[in-house]
Residue frames relative to the residue before (quaternion, step in Angstrom):
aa qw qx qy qz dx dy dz
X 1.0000 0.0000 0.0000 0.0000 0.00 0.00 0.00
X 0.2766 0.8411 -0.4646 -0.0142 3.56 -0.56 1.14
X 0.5178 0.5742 -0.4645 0.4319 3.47 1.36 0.64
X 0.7617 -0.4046 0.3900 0.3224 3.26 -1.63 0.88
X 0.2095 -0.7480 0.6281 -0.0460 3.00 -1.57 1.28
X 0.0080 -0.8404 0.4660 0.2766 3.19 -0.56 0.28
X 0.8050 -0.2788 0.2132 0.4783 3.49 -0.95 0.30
X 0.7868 0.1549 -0.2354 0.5491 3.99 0.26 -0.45
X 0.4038 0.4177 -0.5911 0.5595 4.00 0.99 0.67
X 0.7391 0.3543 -0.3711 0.4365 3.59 -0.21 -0.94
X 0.4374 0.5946 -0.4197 0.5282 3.94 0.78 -0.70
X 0.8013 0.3367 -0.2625 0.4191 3.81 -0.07 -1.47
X 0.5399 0.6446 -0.4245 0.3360 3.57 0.88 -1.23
X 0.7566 0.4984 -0.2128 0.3659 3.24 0.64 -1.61
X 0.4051 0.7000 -0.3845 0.4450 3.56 1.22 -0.82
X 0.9030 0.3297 -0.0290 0.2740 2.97 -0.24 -1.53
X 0.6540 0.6023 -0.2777 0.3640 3.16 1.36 -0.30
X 0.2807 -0.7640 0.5274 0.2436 3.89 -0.21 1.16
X 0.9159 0.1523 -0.1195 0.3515 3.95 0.89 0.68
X 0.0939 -0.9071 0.4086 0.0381 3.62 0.33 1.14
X 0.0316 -0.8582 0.4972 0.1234 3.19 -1.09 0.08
X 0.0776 0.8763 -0.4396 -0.1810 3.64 0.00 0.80
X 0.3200 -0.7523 0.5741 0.0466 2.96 -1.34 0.75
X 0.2745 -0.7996 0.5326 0.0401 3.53 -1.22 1.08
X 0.4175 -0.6094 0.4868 0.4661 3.75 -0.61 0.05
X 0.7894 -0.2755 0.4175 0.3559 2.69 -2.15 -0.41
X 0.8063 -0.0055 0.0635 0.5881 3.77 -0.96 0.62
X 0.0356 -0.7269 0.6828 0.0636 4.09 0.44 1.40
X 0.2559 -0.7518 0.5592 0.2378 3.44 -1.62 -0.40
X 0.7460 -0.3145 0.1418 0.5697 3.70 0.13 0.66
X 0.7890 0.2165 -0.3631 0.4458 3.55 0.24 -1.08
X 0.3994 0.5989 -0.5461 0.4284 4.07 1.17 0.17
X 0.6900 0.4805 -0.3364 0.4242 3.53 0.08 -1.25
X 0.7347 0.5177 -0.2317 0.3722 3.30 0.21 -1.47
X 0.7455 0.3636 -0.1938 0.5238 3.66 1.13 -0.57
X 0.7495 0.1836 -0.3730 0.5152 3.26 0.39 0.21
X 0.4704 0.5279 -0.5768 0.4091 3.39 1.11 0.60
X 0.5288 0.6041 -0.3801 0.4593 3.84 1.18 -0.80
X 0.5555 0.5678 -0.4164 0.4423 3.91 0.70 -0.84
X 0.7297 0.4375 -0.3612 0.3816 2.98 0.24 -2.08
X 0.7621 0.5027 -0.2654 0.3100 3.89 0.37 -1.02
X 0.6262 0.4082 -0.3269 0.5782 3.60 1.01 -0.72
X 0.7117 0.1364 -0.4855 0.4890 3.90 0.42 -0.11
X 0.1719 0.7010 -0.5373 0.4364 3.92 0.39 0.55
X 0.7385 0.5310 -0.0597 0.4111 3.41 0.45 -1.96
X 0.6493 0.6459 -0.1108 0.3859 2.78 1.23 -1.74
X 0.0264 0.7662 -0.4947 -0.4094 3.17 1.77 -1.47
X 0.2160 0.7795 -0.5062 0.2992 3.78 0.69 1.33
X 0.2554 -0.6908 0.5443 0.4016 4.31 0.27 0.86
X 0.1092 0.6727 -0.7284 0.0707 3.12 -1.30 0.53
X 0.0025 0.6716 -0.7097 -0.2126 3.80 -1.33 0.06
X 0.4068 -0.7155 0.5561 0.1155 3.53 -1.53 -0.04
X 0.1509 0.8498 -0.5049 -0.0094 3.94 -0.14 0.62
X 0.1327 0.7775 -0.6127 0.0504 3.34 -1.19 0.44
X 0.8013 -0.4696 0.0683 0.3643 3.54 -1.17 0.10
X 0.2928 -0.7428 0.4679 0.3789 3.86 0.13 0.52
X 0.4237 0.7145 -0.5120 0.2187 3.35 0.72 0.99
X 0.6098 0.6571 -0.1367 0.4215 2.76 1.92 -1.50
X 0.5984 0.6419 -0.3327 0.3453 3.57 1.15 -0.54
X 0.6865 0.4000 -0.2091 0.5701 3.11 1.64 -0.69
X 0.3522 0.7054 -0.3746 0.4878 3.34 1.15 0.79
X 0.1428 0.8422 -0.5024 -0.1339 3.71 0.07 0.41
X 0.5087 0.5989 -0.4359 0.4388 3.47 1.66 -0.01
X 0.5950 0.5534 -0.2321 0.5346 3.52 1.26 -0.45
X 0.7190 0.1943 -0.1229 0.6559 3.90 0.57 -1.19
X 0.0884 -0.7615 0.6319 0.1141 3.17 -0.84 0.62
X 0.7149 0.4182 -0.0615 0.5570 3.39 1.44 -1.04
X 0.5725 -0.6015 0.3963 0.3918 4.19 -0.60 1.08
X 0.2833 0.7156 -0.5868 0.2517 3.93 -0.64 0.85
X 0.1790 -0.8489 0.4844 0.1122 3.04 -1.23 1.16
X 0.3191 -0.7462 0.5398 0.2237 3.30 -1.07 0.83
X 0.0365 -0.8314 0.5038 0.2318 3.01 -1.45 0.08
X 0.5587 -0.5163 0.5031 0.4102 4.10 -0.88 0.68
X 0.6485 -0.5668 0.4113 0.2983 2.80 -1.83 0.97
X 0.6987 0.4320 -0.3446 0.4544 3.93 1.31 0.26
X 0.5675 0.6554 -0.3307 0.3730 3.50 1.61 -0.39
X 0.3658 -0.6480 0.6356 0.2058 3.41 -1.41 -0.32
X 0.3644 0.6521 -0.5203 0.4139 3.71 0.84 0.25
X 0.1596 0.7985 -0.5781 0.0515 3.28 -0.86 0.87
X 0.5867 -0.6116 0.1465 0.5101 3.74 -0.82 0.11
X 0.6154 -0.4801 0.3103 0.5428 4.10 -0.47 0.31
């Protein structure tokens, strides 16, 4: 997927999709985490499957995690609850 979205395409995309996955770069920084940690929760809400990964550095990060969440490595299965 590389053409522009706008807010209520990407809105629908997600709708419809029976499976998400977010993904973070390499070494996120707070406002990474913090946003695709918001995703994972609002489609949560949504009751939409989704999982979330990112670097299992950050987990040991408590200036970063403030709140319990697993991560999981690009070989794990740890995902958020």
């Amino acid at each position: 997927m590389t053409e522009p979205l706008s807010v209520q395409q990407m809105a629908q995309r997600l709708k419809s999709a029976d499976n998400i996955l977010i993904l973070c770069h390499k070494n996120p920084d707070g406002d990474t985490v913090g946003c695709g940690s918001a995703l994972y929760y609002a489609l949560k809400a949504l009751d939409k499957p989704s999982r979330y990964i990112t670097d299992p550095a950050v987990a040991k990060s408590p200036r970063i995690m403030e709140t319990p969440m697993a991560v999981a490595s690009s070989t794990g299965t740890s995902i958020l609850p």
